[in-house]
DOMI-7493 format. One line per field, with one value per atom (N, C-alpha, C): x, y negated, z; residue in one letter; atom name; chain. Coordinates in nm, 3 decimals, always signed. Each point is the difference from the previous one (the first is absolute). Example, Ala and Ser with C-alpha at 12.3 -4.5 7.8 and 13.67 -1.06 7.14 Angstrom:
BEGIN
east +1.319 | -0.089 | +0.090 | -0.035 | +0.082 | -0.077
north +0.569 | -0.119 | -0.120 | -0.105 | -0.119 | -0.109
up +0.780 | +0.000 | +0.000 | -0.072 | +0.006 | +0.073
resn A | A | A | S | S | S
name N | CA | C | N | CA | C
chain A | A | A | A | A | A
***
This chain:
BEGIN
east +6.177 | -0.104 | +0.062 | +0.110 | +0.064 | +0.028 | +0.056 | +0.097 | -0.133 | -0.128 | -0.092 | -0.054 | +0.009 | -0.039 | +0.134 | +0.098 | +0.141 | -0.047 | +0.015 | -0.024 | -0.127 | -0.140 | -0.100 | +0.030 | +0.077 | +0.050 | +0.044 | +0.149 | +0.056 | -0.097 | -0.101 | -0.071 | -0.145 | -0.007 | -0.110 | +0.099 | +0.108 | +0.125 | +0.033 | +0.006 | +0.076 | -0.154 | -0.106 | -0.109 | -0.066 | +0.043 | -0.035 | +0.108 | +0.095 | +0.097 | -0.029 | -0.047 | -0.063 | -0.142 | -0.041 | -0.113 | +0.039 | +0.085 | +0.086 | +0.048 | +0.075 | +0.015 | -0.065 | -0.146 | -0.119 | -0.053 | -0.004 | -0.050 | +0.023 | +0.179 | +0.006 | -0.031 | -0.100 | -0.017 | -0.136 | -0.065 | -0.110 | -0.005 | -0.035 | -0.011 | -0.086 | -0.025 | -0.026 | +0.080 | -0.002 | +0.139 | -0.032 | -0.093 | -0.038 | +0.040 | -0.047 | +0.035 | +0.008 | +0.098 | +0.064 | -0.032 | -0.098 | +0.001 | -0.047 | +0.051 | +0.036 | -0.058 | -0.070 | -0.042 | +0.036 | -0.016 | +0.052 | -0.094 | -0.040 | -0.111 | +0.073 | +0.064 | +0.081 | -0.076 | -0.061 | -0.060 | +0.102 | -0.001 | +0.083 | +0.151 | +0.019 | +0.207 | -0.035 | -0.086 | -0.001 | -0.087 | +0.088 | -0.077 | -0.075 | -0.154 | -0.135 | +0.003 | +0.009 | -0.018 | +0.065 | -0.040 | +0.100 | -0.082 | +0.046 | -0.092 | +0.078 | -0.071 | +0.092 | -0.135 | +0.011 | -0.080 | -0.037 | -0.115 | -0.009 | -0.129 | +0.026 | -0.142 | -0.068 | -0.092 | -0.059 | +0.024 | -0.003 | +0.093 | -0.129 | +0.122 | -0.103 | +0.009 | +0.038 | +0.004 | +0.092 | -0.003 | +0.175 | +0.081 | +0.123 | +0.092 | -0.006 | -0.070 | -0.009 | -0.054 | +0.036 | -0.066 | -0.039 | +0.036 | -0.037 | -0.067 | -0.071 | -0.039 | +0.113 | -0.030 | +0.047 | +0.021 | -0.055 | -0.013 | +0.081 | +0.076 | +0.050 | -0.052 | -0.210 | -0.057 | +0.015 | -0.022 | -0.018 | -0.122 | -0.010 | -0.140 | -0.038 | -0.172 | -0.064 | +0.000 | +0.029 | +0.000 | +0.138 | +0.074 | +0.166 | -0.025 | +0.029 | +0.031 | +0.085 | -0.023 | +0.084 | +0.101 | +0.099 | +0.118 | -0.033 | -0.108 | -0.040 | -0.109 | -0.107 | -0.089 | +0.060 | +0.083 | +0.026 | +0.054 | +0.069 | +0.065 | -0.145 | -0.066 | -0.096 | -0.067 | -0.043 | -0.039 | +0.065 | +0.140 | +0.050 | -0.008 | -0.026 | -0.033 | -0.169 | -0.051 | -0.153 | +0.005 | +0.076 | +0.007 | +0.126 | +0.050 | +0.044 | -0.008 | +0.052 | -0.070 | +0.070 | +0.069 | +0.001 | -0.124 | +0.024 | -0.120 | +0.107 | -0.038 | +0.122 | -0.111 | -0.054 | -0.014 | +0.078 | +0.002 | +0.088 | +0.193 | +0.000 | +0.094 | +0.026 | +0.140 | +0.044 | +0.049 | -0.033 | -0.034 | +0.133 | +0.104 | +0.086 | +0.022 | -0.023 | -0.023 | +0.104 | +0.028 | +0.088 | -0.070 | -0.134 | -0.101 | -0.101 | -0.075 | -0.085 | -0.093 | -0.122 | -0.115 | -0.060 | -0.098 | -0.136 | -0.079 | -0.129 | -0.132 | -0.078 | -0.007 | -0.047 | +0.099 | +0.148 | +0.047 | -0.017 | -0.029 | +0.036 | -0.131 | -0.111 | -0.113 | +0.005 | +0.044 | +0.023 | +0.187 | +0.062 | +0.115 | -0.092 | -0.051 | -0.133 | -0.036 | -0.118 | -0.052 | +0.087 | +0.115 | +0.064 | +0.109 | -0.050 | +0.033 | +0.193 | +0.049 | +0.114 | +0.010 | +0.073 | +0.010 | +0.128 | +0.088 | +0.136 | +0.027 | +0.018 | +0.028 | +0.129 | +0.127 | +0.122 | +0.025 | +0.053 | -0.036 | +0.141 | -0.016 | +0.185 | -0.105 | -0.036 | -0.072 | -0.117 | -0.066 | -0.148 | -0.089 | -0.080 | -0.067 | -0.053 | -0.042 | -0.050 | -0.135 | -0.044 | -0.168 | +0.029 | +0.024 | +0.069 | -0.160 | -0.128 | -0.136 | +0.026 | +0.061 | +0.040 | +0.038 | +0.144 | +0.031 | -0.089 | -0.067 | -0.077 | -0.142 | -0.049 | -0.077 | +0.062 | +0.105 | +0.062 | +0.033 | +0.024 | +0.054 | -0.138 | -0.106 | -0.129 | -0.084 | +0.083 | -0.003 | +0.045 | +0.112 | +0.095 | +0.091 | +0.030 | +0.108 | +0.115 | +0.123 | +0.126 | +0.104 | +0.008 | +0.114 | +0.079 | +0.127 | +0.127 | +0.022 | +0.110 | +0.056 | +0.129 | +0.089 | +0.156 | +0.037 | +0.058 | +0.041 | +0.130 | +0.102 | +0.146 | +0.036 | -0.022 | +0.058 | +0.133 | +0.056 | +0.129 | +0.042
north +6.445 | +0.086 | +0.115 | +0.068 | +0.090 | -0.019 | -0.143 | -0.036 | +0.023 | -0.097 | -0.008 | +0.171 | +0.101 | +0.090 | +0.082 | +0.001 | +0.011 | -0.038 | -0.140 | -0.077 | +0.044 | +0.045 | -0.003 | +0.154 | +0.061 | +0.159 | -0.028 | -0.067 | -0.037 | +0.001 | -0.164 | -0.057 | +0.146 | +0.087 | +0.133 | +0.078 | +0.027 | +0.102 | -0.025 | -0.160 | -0.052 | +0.034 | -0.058 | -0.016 | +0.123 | +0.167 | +0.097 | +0.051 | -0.030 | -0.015 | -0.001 | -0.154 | -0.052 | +0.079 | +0.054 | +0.059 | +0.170 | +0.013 | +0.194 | -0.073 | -0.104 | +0.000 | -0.063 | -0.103 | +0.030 | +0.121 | +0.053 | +0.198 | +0.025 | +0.010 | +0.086 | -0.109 | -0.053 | -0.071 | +0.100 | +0.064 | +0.098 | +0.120 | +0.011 | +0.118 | +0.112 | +0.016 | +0.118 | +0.064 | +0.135 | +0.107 | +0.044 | +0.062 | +0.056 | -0.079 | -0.131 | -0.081 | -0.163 | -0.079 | -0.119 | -0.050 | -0.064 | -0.129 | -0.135 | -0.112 | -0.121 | -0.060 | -0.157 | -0.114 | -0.091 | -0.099 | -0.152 | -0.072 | -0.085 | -0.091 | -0.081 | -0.046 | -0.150 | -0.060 | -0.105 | -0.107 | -0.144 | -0.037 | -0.130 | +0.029 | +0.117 | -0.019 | +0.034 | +0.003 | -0.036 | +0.159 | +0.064 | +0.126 | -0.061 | +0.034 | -0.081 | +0.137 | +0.130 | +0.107 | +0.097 | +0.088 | +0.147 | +0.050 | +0.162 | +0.101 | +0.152 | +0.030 | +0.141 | +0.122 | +0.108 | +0.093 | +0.013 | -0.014 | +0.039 | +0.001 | +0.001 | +0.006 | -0.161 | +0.012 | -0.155 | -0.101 | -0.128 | -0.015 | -0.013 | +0.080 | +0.005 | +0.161 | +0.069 | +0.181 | +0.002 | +0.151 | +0.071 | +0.002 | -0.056 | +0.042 | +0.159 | +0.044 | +0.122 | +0.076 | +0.000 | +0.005 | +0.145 | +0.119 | +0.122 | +0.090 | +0.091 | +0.082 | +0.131 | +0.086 | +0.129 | +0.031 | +0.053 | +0.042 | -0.059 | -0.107 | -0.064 | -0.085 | -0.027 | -0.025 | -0.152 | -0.104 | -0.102 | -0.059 | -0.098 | -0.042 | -0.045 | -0.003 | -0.108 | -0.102 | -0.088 | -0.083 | -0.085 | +0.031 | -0.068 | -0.010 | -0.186 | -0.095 | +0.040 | -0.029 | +0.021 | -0.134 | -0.007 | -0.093 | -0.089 | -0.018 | -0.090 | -0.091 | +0.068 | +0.035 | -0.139 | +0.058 | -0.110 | -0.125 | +0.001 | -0.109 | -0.120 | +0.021 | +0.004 | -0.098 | +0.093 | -0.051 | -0.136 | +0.009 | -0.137 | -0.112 | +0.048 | -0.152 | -0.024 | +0.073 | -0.029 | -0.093 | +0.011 | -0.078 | -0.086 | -0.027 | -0.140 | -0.085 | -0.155 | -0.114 | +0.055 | +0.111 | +0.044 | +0.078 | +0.016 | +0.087 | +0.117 | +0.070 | +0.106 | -0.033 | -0.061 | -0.037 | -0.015 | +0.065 | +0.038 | +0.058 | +0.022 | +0.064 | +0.163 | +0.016 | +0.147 | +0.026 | +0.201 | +0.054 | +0.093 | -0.024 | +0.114 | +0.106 | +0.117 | +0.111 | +0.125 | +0.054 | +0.134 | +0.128 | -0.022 | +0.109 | -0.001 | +0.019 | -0.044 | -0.026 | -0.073 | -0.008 | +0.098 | +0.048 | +0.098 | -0.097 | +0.115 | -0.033 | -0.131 | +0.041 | -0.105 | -0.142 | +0.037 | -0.175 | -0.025 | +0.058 | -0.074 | -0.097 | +0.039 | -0.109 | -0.120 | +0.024 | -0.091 | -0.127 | +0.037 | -0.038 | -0.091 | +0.050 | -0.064 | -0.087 | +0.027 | -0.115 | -0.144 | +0.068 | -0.111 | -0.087 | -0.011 | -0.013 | +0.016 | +0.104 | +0.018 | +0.039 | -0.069 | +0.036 | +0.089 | +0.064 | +0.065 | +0.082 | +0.096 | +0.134 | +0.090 | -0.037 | +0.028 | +0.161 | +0.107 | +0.117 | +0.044 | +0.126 | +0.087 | +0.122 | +0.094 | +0.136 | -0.007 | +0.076 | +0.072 | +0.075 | -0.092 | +0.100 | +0.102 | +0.115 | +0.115 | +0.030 | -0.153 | +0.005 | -0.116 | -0.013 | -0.111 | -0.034 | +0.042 | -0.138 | -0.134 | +0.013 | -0.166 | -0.101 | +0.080 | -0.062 | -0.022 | +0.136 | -0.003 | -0.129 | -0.008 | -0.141 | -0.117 | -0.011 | -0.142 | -0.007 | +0.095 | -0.045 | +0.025 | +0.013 | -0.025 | -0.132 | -0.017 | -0.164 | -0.121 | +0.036 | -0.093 | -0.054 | +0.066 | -0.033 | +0.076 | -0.063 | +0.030 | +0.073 | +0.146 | +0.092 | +0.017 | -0.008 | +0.023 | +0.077 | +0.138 | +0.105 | +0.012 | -0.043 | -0.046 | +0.116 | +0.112 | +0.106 | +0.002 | -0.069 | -0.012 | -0.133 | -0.020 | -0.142 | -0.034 | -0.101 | -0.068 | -0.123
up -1.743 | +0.054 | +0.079 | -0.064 | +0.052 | +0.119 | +0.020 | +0.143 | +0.114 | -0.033 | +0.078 | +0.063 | -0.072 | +0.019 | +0.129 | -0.065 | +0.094 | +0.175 | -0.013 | +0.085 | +0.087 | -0.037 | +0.058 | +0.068 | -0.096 | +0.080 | +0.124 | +0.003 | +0.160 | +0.060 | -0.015 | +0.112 | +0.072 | -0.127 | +0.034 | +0.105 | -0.069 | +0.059 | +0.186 | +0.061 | +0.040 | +0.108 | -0.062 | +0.093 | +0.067 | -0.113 | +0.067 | +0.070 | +0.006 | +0.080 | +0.141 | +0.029 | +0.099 | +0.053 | -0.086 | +0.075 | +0.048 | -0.059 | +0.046 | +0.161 | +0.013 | +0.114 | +0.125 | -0.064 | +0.102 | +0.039 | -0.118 | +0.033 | +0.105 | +0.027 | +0.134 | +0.130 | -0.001 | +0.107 | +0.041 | -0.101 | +0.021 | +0.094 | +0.121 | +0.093 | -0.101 | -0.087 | -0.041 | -0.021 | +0.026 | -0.039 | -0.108 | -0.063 | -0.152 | -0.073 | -0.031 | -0.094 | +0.021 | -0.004 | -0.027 | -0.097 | +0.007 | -0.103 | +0.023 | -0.053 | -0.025 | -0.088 | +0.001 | -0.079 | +0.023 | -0.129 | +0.041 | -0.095 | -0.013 | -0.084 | -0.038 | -0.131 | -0.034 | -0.095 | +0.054 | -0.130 | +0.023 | -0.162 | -0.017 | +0.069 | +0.002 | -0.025 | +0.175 | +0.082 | +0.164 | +0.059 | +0.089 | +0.065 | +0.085 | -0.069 | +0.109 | +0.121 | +0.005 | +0.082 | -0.025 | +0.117 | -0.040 | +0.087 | +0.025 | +0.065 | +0.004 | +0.105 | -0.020 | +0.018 | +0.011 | +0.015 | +0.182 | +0.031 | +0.200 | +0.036 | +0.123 | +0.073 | +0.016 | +0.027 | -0.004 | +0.112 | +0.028 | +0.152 | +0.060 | +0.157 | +0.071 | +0.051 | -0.141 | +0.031 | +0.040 | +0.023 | +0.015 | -0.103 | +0.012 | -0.132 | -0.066 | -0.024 | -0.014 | -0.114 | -0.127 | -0.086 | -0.026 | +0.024 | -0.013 | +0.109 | +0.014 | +0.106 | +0.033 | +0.070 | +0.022 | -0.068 | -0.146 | -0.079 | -0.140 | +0.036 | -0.120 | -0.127 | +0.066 | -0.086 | +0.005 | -0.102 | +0.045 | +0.039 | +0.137 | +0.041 | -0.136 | +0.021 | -0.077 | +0.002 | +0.104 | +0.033 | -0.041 | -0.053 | +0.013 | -0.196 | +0.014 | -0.072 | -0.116 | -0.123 | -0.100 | +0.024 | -0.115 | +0.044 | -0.032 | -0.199 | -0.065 | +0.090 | +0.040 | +0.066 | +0.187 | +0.007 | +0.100 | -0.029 | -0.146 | -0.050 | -0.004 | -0.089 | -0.021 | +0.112 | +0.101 | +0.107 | +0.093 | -0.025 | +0.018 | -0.044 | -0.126 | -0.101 | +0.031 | +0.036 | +0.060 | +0.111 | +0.069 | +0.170 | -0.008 | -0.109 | -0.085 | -0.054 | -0.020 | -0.081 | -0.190 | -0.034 | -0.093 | -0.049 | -0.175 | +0.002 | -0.132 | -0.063 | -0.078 | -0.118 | -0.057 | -0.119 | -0.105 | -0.082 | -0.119 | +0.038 | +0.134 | +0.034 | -0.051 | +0.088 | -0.044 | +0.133 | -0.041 | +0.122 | -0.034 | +0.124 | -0.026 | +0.135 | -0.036 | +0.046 | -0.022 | +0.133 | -0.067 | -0.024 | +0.003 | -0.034 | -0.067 | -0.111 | -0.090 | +0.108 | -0.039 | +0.055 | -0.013 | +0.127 | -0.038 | -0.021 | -0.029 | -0.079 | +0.087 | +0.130 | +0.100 | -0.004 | +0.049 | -0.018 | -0.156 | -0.136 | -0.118 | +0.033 | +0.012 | +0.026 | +0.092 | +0.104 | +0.027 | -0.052 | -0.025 | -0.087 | -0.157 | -0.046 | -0.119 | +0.087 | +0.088 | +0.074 | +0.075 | -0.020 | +0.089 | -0.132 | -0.126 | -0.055 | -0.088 | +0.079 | -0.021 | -0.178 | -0.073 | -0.121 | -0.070 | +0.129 | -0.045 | +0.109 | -0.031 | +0.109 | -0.066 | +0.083 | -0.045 | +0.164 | -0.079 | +0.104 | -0.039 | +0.087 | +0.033 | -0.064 | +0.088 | -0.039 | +0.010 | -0.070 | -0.041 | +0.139 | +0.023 | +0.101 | -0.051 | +0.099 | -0.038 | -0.084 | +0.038 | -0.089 | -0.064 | -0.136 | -0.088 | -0.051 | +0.034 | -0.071 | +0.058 | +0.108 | +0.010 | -0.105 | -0.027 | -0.099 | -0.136 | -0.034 | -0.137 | +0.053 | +0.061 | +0.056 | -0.009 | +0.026 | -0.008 | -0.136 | -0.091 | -0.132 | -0.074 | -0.007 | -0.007 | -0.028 | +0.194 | +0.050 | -0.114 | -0.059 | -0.051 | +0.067 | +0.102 | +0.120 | -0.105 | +0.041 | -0.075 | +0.088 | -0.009 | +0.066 | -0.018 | +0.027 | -0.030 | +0.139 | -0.043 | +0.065 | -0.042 | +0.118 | +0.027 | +0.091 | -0.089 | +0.097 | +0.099 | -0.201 | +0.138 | -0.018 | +0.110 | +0.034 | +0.004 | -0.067 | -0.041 | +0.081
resn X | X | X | X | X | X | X | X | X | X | X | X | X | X | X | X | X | X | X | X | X | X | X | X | X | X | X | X | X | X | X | X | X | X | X | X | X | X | X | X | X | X | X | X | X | X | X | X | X | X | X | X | X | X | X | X | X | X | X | X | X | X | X | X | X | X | X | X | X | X | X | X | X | X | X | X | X | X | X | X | X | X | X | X | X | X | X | X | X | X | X | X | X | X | X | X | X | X | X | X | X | X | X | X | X | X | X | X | X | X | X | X | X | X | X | X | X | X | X | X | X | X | X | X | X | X | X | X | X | X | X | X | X | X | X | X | X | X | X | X | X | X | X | X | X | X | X | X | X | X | X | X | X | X | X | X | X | X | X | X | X | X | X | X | X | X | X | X | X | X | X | X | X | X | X | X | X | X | X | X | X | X | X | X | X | X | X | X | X | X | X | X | X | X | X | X | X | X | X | X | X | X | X | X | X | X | X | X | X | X | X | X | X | X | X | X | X | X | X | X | X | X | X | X | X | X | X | X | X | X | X | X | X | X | X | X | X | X | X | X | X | X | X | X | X | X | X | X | X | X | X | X | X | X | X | X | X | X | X | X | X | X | X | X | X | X | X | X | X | X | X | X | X | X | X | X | X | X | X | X | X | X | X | X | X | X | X | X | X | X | X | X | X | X | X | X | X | X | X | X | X | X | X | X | X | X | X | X | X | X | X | X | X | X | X | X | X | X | X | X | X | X | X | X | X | X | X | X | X | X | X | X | X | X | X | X | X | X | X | X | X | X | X | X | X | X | X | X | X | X | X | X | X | X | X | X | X | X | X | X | X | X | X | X | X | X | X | X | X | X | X | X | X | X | X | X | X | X | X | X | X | X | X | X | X | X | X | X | X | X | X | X | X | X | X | X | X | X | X | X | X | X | X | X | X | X | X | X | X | X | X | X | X | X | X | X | X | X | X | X | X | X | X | X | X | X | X | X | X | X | X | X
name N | CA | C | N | CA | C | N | CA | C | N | CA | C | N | CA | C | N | CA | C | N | CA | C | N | CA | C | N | CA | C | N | CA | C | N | CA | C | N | CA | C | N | CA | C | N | CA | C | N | CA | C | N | CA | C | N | CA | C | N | CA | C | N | CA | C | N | CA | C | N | CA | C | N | CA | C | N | CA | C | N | CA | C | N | CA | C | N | CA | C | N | CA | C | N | CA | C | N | CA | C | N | CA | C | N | CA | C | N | CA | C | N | CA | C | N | CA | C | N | CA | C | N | CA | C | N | CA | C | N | CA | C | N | CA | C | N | CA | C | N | CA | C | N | CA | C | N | CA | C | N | CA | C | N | CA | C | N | CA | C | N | CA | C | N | CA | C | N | CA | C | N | CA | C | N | CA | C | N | CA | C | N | CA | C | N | CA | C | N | CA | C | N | CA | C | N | CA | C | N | CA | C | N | CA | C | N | CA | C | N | CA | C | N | CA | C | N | CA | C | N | CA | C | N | CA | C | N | CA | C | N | CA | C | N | CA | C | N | CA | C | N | CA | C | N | CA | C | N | CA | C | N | CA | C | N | CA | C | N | CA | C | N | CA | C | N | CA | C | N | CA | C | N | CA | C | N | CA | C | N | CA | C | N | CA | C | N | CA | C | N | CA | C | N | CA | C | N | CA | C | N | CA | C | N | CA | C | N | CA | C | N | CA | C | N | CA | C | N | CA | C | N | CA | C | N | CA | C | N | CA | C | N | CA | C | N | CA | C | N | CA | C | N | CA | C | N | CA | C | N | CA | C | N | CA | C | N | CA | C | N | CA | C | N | CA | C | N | CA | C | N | CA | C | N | CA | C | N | CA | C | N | CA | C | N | CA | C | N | CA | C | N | CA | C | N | CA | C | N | CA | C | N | CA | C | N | CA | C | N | CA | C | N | CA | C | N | CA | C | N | CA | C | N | CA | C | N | CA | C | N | CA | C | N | CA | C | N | CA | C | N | CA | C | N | CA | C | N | CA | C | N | CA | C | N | CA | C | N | CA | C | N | CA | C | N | CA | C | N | CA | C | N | CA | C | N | CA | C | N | CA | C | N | CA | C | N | CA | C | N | CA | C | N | CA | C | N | CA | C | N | CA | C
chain A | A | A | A | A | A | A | A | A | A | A | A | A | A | A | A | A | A | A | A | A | A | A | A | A | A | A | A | A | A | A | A | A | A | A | A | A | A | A | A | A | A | A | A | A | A | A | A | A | A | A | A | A | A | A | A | A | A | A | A | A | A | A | A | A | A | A | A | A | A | A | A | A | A | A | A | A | A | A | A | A | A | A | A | A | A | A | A | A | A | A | A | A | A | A | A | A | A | A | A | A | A | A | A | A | A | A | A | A | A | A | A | A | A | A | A | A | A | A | A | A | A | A | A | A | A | A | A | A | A | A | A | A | A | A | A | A | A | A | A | A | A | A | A | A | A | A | A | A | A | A | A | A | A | A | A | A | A | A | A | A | A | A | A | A | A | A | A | A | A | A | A | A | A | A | A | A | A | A | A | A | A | A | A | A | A | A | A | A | A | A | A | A | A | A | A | A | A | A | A | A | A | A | A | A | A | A | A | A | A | A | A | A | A | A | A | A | A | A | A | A | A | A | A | A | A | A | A | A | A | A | A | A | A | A | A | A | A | A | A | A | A | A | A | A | A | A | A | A | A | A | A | A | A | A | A | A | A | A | A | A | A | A | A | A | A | A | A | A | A | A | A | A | A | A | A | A | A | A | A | A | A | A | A | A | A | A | A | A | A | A | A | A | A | A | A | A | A | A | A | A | A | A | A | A | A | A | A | A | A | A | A | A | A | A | A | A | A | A | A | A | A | A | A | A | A | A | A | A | A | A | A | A | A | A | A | A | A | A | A | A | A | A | A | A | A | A | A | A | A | A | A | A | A | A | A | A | A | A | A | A | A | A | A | A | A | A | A | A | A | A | A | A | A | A | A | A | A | A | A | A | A | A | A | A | A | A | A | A | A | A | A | A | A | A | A | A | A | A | A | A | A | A | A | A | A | A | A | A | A | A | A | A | A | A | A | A | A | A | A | A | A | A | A | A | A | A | A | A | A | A | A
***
């Protein structure tokens, strides 16, 4: 049991890994963050934080605020597996930023059953919704 648990660390460790360095594919300057969707051992999607296509790469105003309009990372992952012959049913969602309150609902709806994260967003009811949900969180700060 032990080993299995070892083992499932790497494959969490290895996969947020992979999503720290989709992050910086994100034109936002405030904040970088990264998703990847893996069901059955196989990354069905990934996503980063942006504007919607079609906009300006531009995720902040004058002011340093971020648009309304610009995509969470999960939130676009998400959206790929929509306009795919995959679907994230009983998958896991790995993220370098907890979910907010808005993507945890949809993350539930899309049946993701594992949400493996780096840091705590600033409004953590996300998280308290998903563990509500019966969705299963694990928070992997330093990665090995």
């Amino acid at each position: 049991m032990q080993y299995n648990k070892e083992k499932q660390l790497r494959y969490d460790s290895a996969y947020l890994k992979m999503a720290l360095e989709w992050a910086k594919l994100s034109y936002c300057k405030r904040k970088q963050v990264g998703a990847l969707i893996v069901k059955d051992k196989m990354i069905i999607s990934d996503g980063y934080n942006g504007a919607p296509t079609g906009f300006d790469n531009c995720c902040e105003d004058e002011n340093e605020k971020t648009h309304w309009y610009v995509l969470h990372a999960e939130a676009n992952a998400m959206m790929k597996v929509a306009k795919s012959t995959h679907n994230s049913n009983g998958a896991t969602l790995y993220i370098t930023l907890s979910p907010c309150k808005e993507c945890s609902k949809l993350i539930l709806q899309a049946g993701i059953k594992r949400v493996v994260f780096i840091d705590i967003y600033k409004d953590d009811s996300g998280l308290d919704f998903l563990k509500e949900a019966g969705i299963e969180l694990t928070q992997i700060k330093n990665l090995s």
